[in-house]
FIVEX-817100 format. One line per field, with one value per residue (C-alpha): chain; x, y, z. Coordinates in steps of 0.25 Angstrom, whole numbers, plus 5000, padded with zeros to 4 digits. Example, Ala and Ser with C-alpha at 12.3 -4.5 7.8 and 13.67 -1.06 7.14 Angstrom:
<recs>
kette = A_A
xx = 5049_5055
yy = 4982_4996
zz = 5031_5029
</recs>
This chain:
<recs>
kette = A_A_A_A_A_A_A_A_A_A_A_A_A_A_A_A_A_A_A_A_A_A_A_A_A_A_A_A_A_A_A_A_A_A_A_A_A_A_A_A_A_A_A_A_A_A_A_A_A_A_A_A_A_A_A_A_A_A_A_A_A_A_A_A_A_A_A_A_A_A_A_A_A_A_A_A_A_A_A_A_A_A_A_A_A_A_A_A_A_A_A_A_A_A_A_A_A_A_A_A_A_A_A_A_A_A_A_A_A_A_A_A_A_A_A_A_A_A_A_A_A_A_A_A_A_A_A_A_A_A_A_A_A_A_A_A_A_A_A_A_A_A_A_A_A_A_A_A_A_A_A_A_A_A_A_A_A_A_A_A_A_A_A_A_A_A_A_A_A_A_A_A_A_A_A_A_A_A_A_A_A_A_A_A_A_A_A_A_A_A_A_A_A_A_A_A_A_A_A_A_A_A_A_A_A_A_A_A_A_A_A_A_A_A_A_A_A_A_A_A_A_A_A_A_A_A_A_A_A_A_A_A_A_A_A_A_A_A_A_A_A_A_A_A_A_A_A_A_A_A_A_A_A_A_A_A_A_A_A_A_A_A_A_A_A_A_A_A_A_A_A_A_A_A_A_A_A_A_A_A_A_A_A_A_A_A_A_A_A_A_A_A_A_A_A_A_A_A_A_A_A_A_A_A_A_A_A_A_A_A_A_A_A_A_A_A_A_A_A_A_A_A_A_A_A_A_A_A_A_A_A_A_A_A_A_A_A_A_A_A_A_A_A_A_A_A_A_A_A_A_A_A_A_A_A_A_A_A_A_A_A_A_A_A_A_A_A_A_A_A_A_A_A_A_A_A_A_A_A_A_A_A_A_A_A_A_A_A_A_A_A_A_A_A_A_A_A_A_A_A_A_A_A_A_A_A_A_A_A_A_A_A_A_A_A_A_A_A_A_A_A_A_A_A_A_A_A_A_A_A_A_A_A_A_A_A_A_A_A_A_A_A_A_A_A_A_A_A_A_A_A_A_A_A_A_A_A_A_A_A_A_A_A_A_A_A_A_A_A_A_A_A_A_A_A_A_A_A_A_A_A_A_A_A_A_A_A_A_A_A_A_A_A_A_A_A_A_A_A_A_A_A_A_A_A_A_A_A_A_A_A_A_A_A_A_A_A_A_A_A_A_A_A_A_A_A_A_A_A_A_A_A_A_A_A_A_A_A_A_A_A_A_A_A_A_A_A_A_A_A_A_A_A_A_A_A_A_A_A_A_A_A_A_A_A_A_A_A_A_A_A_A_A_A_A_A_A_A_A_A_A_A_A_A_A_A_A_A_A_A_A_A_A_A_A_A_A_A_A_A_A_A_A_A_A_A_A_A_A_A_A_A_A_A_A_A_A_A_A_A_A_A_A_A_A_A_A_A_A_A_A_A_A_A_A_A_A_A_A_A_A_A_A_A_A_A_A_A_A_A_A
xx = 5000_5006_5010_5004_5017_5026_5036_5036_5048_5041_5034_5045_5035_5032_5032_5035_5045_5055_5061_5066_5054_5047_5057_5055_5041_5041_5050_5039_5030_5040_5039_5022_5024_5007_5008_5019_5014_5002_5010_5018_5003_5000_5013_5006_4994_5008_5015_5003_5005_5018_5018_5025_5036_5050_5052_5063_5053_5046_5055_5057_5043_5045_5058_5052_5040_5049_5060_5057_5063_5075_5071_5066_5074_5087_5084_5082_5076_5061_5051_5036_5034_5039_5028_5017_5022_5018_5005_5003_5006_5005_4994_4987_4974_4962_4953_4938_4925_4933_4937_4952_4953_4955_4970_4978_4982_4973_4983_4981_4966_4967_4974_4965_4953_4939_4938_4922_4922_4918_4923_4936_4945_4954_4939_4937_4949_4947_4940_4947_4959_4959_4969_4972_4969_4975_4967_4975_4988_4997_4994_4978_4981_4993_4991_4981_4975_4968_4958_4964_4953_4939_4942_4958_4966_4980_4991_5006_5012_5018_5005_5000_5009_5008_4994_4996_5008_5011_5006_5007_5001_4995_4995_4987_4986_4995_4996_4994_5003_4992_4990_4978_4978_4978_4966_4964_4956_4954_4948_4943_4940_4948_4947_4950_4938_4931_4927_4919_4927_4929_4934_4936_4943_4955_4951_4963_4979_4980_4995_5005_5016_5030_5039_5048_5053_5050_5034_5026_5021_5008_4998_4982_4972_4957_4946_4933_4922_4912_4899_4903_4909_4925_4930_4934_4947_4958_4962_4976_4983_4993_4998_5010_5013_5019_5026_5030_5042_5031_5019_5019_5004_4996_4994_4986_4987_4975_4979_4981_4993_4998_5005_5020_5028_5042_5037_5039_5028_5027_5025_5015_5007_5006_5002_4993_4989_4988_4978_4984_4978_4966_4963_4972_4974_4987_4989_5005_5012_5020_5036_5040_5037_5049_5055_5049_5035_5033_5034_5029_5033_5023_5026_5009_5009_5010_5012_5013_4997_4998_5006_4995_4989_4985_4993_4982_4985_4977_4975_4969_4963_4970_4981_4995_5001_5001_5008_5018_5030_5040_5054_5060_5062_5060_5045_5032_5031_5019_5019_5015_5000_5008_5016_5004_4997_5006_5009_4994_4994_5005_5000_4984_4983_4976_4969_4960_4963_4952_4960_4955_4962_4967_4955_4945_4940_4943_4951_4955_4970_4963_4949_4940_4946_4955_4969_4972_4986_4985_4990_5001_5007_5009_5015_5028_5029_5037_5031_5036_5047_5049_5063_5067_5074_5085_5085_5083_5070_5073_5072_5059_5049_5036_5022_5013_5002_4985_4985_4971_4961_4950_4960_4967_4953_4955_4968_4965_4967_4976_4979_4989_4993_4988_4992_4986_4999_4999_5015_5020_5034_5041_5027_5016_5001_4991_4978_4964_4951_4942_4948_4955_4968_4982_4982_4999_5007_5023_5034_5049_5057_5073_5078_5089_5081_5072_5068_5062_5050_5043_5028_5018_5003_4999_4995_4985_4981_4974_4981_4974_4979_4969_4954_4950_4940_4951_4958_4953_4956_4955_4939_4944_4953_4945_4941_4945_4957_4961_4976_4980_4991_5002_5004_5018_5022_5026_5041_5044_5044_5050_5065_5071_5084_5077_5069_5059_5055_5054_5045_5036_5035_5032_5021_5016_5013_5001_4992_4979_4983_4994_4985_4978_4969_4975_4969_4978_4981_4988_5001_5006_5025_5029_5021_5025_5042_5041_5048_5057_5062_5064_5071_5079_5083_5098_5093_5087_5094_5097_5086_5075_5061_5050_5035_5022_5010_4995_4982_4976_4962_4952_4936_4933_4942_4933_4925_4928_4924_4922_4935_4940_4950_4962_4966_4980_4989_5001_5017_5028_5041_5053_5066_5081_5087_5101_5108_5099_5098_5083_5071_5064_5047_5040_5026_5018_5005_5000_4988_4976_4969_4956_4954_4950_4934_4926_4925_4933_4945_4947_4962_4968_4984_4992_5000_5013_5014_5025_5017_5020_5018_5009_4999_5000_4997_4986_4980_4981_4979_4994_5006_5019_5027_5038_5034_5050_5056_5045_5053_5039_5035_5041_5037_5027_5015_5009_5011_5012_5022_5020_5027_5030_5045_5049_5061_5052_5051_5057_5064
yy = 5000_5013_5026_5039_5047_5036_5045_5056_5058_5063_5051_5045_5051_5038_5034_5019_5019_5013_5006_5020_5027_5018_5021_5035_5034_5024_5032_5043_5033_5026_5042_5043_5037_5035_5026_5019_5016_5011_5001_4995_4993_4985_4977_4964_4967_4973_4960_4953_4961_4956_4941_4940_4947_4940_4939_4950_4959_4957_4961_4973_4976_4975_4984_4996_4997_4998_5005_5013_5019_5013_4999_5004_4992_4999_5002_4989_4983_4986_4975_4975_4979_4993_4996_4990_4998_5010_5004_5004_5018_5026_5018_5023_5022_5018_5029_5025_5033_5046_5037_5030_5018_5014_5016_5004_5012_5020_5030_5034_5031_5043_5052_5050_5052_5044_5043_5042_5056_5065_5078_5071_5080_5071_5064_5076_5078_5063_5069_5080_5069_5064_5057_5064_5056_5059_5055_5050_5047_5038_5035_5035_5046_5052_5059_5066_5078_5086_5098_5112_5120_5119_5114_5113_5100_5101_5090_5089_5095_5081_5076_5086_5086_5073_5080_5094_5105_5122_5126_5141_5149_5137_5124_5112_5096_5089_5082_5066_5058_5056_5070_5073_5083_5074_5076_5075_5073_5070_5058_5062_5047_5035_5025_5012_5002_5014_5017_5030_5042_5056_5063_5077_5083_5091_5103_5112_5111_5125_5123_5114_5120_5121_5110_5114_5111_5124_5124_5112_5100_5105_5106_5113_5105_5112_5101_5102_5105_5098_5095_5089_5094_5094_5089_5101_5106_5102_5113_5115_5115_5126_5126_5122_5106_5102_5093_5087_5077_5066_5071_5076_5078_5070_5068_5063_5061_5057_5054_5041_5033_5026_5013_5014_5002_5010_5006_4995_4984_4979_4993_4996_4983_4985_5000_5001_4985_4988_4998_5014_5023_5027_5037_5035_5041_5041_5045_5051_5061_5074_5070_5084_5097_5105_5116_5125_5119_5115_5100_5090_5076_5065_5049_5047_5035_5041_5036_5043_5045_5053_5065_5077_5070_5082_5079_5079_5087_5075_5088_5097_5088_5099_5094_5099_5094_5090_5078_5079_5068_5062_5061_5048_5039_5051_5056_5060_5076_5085_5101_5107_5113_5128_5128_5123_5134_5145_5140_5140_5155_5159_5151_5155_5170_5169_5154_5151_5142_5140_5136_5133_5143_5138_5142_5134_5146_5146_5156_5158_5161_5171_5176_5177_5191_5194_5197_5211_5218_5230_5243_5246_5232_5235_5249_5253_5241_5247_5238_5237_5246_5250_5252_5236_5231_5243_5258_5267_5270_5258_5247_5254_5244_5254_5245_5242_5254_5252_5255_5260_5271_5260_5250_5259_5263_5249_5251_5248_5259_5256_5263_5272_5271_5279_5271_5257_5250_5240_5238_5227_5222_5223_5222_5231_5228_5236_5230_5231_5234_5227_5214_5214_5210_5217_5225_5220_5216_5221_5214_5215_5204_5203_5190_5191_5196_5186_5177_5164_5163_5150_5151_5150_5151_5162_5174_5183_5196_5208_5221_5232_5242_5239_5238_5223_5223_5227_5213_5198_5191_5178_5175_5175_5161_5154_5139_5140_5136_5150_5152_5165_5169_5179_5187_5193_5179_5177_5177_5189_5200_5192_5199_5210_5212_5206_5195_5204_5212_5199_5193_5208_5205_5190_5194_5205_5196_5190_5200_5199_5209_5200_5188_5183_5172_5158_5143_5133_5125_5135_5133_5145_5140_5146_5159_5160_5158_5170_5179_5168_5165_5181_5184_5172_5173_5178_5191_5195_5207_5206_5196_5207_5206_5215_5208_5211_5203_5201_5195_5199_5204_5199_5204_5188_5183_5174_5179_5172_5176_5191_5188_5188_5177_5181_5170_5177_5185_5191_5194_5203_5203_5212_5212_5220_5210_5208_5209_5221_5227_5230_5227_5214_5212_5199_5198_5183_5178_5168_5162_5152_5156_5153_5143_5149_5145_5145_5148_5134_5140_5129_5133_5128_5129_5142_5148_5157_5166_5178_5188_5203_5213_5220_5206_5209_5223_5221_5212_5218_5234_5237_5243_5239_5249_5237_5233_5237_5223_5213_5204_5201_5214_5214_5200_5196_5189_5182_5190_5175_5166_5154_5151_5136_5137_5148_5149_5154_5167_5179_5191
zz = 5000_4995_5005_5002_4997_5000_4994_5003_5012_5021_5023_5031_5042_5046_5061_5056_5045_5053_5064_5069_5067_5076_5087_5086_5088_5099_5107_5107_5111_5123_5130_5130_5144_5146_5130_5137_5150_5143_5136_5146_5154_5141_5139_5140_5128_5121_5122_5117_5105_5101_5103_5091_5097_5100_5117_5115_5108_5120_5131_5119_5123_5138_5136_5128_5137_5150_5143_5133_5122_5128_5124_5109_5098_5091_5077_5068_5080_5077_5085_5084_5098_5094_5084_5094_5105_5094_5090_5105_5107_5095_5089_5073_5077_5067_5064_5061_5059_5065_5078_5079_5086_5101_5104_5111_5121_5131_5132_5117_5119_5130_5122_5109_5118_5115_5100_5100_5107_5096_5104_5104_5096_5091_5086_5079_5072_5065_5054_5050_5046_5031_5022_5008_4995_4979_4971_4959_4969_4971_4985_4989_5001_5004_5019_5029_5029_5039_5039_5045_5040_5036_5020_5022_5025_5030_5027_5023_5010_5007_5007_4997_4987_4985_4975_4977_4975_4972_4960_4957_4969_4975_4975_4966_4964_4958_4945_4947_4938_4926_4926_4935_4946_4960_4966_4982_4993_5009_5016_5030_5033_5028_5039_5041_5036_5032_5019_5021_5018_5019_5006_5004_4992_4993_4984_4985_4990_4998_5003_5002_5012_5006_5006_5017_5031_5036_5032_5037_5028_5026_5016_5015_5005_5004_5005_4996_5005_4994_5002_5015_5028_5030_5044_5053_5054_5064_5072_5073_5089_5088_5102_5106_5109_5124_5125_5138_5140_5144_5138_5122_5116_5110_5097_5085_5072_5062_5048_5039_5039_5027_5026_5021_5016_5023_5038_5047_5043_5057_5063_5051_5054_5068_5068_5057_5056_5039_5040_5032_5026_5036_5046_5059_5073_5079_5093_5098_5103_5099_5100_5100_5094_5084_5091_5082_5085_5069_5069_5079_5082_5085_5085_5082_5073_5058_5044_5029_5027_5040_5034_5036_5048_5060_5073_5082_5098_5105_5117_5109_5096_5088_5076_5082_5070_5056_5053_5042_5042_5052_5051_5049_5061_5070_5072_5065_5061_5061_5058_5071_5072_5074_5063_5054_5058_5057_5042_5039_5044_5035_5023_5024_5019_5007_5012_5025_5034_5046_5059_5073_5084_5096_5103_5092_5086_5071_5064_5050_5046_5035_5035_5023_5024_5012_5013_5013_5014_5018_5010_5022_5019_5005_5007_5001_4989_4978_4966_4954_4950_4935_4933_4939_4928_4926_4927_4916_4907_4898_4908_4914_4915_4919_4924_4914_4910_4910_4896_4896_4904_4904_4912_4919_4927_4933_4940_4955_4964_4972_4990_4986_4971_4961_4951_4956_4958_4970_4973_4980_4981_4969_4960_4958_4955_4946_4948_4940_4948_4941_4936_4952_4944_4941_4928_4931_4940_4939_4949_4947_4948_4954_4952_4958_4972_4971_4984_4984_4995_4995_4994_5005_5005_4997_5006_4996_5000_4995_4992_5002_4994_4982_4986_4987_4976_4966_4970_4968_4982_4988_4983_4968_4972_4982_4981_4965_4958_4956_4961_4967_4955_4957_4946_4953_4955_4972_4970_4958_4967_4978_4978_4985_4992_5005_5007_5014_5000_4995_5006_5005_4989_4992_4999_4990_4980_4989_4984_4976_4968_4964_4962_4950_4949_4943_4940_4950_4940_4931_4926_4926_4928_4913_4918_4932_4928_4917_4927_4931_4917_4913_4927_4924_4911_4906_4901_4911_4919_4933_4934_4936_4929_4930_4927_4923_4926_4924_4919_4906_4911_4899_4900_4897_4909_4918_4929_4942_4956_4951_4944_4930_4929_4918_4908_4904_4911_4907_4912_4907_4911_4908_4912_4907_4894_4901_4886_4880_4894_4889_4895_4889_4893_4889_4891_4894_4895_4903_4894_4894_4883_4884_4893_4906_4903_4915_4930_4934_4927_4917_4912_4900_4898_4903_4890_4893_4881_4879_4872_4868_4878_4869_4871_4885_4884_4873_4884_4897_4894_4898_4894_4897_4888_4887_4872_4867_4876_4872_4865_4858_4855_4840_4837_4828_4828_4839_4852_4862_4863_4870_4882_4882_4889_4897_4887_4878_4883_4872_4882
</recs>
C-alpha cells in the first residue's frame, strides 16, 4: 500500500522509522511518571502480552519498568517489549462516529476526559479534523487538514504543493501529468469501518508560505461552502506552554496516519494492528518548546498522513500546535500556536481570517472595511523622474500626455496635485475616473540598486489620497478568479541605496491604483521579463530602464461587478543605447484577441507582440513624443510582431 508523498523528505517525520527513533520517543515516555507508574501496576497483564517473548526479554521488561531509560536496548538491540511499552503509553486510538476508542491506560482515559460527553472539548474538536484527497494523484490522500476560519483550512505547505504552487500574484493548482489541473477536496469523516463521508471541495489555494526555515510549514485552502454547513473553526491557544521538569501539558493530535514501507513491521503491527488511512486520536506530551517559542516538540504517536494535523492543549481544548515534521531519530515537530498567528497577521491585509481571541469573543485580523492608507503616509514620494537615464535634453524622457480635452476631463483629482499625479517611490500614477484605472503608470528601473525581497501575502490598499470611488478595491476580485495584477511589477522599483527605499517602494506597490484586474490562470512570464530582458541586455547603459504601462481602455471591454475588464494592455520601455549613446523606446502589447467572451472569463492564449509606439498611442489616446527611438517606427507594413522568444525583441 503506497505512502502519500512518499518522497518528501520531510517525511522522515516519523516516530517509528527506526530503532533509534523509537528510543527517542520512549524515553519521553519512561519520564511521564503517572503512565509509568500505571505500567509497572500492570506488569502482569503486560507480560501476558509478550508470551512469545524469550525469558531475557522478560527480565528486559522487569529491568526497563524499575529502571528506566537506564535499562533502554543499545542500538540494534530492538525487542517487542519496547514497541508494546509505546502501545501501552502512547496508544493511536481509533476514531468512530466522532468518538475515539477506550484507552489501555486509565491514565490516558483521564487525560482525554469521557468521549461520550458532547461538551468535551476535545469532543468537539473531532469534526473539524479531515484528511486532503487529489483527485487524479498519485496517492488517494496526502495529509490532514484543519478548519482555522469559517471556510479556511489550514495545513502544511509540503502537503500543498503536492497539487498546488505560485502562480503570478497568487497561487493555482497544478497540472496533473495527463494535463489536467489537479482537483481537490477535504474528508471530514473517513473512519474506520465506516463508509459515510464528509467531503467538501477545496475551492481556492489562498497561501502557500515560502519554502524557508525561517517561516512556518503552513499553507491556507478555501472550502466550497456548497449547501451544507462546515465544521467550526479551532481556535488557536496562544499562550504560553509551562513546562515543568515533571509535568509537561498534554496534548492531542487528531489527524490520519499512513502506512510507510520504511518503518519497523513489528512496531507497525503492533501500534496500528494494519489499519491506516482513518481518523485517529493520539494522546502525548509537549518535550519542549524552541527557545524562541516557534517549534514545539511532542512524542504523540504520528505517521506521514498526519502532516497538518492540530496539536491539541488537552487543558484548554485549543490547537497549540500545527504538526509539521520531525527530525530524524529525534522528536515529532509542530509550529507553535503564537508564531502561527502572528504569521497570519502579517500575511492577512488584503484577505479575512476569523480567529477566536483568548477570551472566546471573535475577532477579525481585517474587517469588511477596506484598506486605506492614509494621504500622510504617502507624503513626500518623488515618483518618477524625467531625466533617469542621463542628463541633457536629449535623454529626457518626459511622461506620456492625454492627448485630448475629452479624456483629459477624466484625469482623477488627486489631494494636493494639480495635475492628477499619484507618486510613489520611484513611480507615478495617472488615473481615469471613470474606467477606475491608470490612463499610465511610469516607474524607473536601477539595476544595478536593485533588491530581492521575497514575497509574502499580498497586502492591498486604497490610496487615500484619490476619492474611493475613482478606484476599484477589494469587491471587483472576491470569490472569482480574478488575480490582483500589478502593472509596476512588485520588484521594479525596489532599489535604492538603502534597503529601507526599497522596503517604502515595495510597499508602494500594494496599492489599487496599481492594480489591475487578471484571470489566474494567465500566463503572463514573456510579458512580466520585458524589463528584465531590456535591463539585461548588453546595450543597455548602466543597466537603467524607464517603463510605461497600461490597459487599453476599449467601449466593448466586458462589464464586471461595475467594472470593464481590458482585453490588451500595453508597455514601453526606454533605455540609453550603450553604443549610440541615444535613447532606444520599444513599445509591447499584451493580446487576447477576441477571446475574453462572457462573465466567466473564458480566456484564449495571451499573445506578446512589439508593436509601433504610434499603435500604442492610436490605442490609448496618449502621446509619448518618443516616435524618433522606435526602432519600428520607419518599418513598413504590419505594425505587431509577435513575440515568441524573448530574443526577439528589436531595440
Amino acid at each position: 500500500m503506497s505512502s502519500p508523498v512518499r518522497d518528501r523528505r520531510l517525511e522522515q517525520k516519523y516516530v517509528f522509522q527506526s530503532e533509534e527513533s523509537m528510543k527517542s520517543t520512549l524515553r519521553s515516555l519512561l519520564a511521564d511518571k503517572a503512565v509509568m507508574d500505571e505500567l509497572r501496576g500492570d506488569i502482569t497483564t503486560m507480560q501476558s502480552m509478550t508470551e512469545s517473548i524469550s525469558d531475557e526479554s522478560g527480565q528486559t521488561l522487569d529491568a526497563l519498568l524499575e529502571q528506566g531509560e537506564a535499562a533502554i536496548s543499545p542500538l540494534h538491540e530492538y525487542t517487542n517489549l519496547e514497541a508494546i511499552i509505546l502501545l501501552r503509553g502512547r496508544p493511536v486510538l481509533l476514531i468512530q462516529k466522532k468518538k475515539w476508542e477506550e484507552p489501555p491506560l486509565q491514565e490516558i482515559r483521564k487525560w482525554l476526559g469521557d468521549a461520550e460527553d458532547p461538551e468535551n472539548e476535545l469532543v468537539r474538536r473531532i469534526p473539524s479534523v479531515g484528511r486532503i484527497e487529489v483527485i487524479g494523484h498519485s496517492s488517494d490522500y496526502i495529509g490532514t487538514g484543519w478548519m482555522l476560519a469559517e471556510d479556511v483550512l489550514v495545513t502544511n505547505r509540503h502537503v500543498v504543493r503536492e497539487f498546488g504552487l505560485r502562480k503570478g500574484g497568487g497561487f493555482d493548482f497544478r497540472i496533473n501529468p495527463e494535463g489536467d489541473r489537479y482537483s481537490a477536496r477535504v474528508d471530514f469523516l473517513r473512519e474506520y469501518n465506516r463508509s459515510n463521508i464528509a467531503q467538501v471541495g477545496i475551492e481556492e489555494i489562498l497561501f502557500i508560505e515560502d519554502n524557508s526555515d525561517v517561516r512556518p510549514d503552513m499553507a491556507l485552502l478555501r472550502l466550497s461552502r456548497g449547501d451544507g454547513k462546515l465544521p467550526a473553526p479551532i481556535e488557536l491557544d496562544d499562550s504560553p506552554l509551562t513546562l515543568g521538569p515533571d509535568d509537561k501539558p498534554k496534548l492531542a493530535v487528531i489527524g490520519y496516519p499512513a502506512e510507510d514501507g520504511r518503518n519497523d513491521a513489528f512496531a507497525m503491527r503492533n501500534i496500528f494492528k494494519g489499519i491506516y488511512r482513518v481518523k485517529r486520536l493520539s494522546p502525548g506530551r509537549v518535550m519542549s518548546v524552541s527557545p524562541n517559542g516557534k517549534v514545539l516538540e511532542h512524542d504523540c504517536t504520528t505517521l506521514g498522513g498526519n502532516s497538518g494535523s492540530p496539536v491539541i492543549n488537552l487543558e484548554s481544548g485549543k490547537a497549540c500546535g500545527l504538526h509539521y515534521a520531525g527530525t530524524y531519530r529525534e522528536r515529532n515537530l509542530a509550529v507553535t500556536a503564537p508564531w502561527l498567528k502572528s504569521r497570519l497577521r502579517e500575511i492577512a491585509p488584503g484577505r479575512t481570517f476569523i480567529l477566536k481571541t483568548p477570551s472566546g469573543t471573535v475577532a477579525e485580523i481585517e474587517s469588511d472595511e477596506e484598506r486605506v492608507r492614509p494621504p500622510e503616509d504617502l507624503a513626500g514620494r518623488k515618483g518618477y523622474h524625467s531625466d533617469f537615464l542621463g542628463e541633457g535634453f536629449d535623454l529626457e524622457v518626459p511622461l506620456p500626455q492625454v492627448s485630448d480635452e475629452e479624456l483629459r476631463a477624466k484625469i482623477a483629482p488627486v489631494v494636493g496635485q494639480d495635475d492628477g499625479l499619484l507618486h510613489y517611490t520611484h513611480f507615478s500614477i495617472l488615473m481615469r475616473k471613470d474606467r477606475r484605472m491608470p490612463f499610465f503608470t511610469a516607474c524607473n528601473i536601477d539595476g544595478q540598486k536593485l533588491f530581492n525581497f521575497p514575497r509574502g501575502w499580498d497586502k492591498w490598499s486604497l490610496d487615500g489620497r484619490l476619492k474611493e470611488e475613482y478606484q476599484n478595491g477589494e469587491d471587483l476580485y472576491r470569490r472569482n478568479k480574478l488575480d490582483r495584477g500589478h502593472l509596476v511589477r512588485r520588484l521594479d522599483p525596489v532599489w535604492g541605496d538603502k534597503r529601507a527605499e526599497a522596503k517604502q517602494a515595495e510597499q508602494d506597490t500594494f496599492v489599487f491604483t496599481n492594480c489591475m484586474p487578471q484571470h489566474s490562470q494567465l500566463n503572463q512570464r514573456d510579458w512580466l521579463r520585458l524589463e528584465d530582458y531590456v535591463l539585461g541586455n548588453a546595450d543597455t547603459r548602466d543597466f537603467k530602464v524607464s517603463v510605461f504601462t497600461g490597459p487599453v481602455m476599449a467601449d466593448n471591454d466586458i462589464d464586471y461587478r461595475g467594472a470593464k475588464i481590458p482585453r490588451e494592455y500595453w508597455k514601453v520601455t526606454v533605455m540609453v543605447n550603450r553604443q549610440t549613446e541615444q535613447l532606444s523606446a520599444t513599445g509591447y502589447l499584451l493580446s487576447q484577441g477576441d477571446f475574453l467572451r462572457d462573465i466567466e472569463f473564458v480566456y484564449g492564449e495571451f499573445r506578446t507582440y512589439q508593436v509601433a509606439l504610434a499603435e500604442i498611442e492610436k490605442k490609448t489616446g496618449l502621446v509619448f513624443d518618443l516616435s524618433l527611438y522606435d526602432p519600428l517606427g520607419a518599418v513598413e507594413g504590419s505594425p505587431y510582431r509577435e513575440l515568441t522568444l524573448l530574443g526577439d525583441i528589436v531595440l
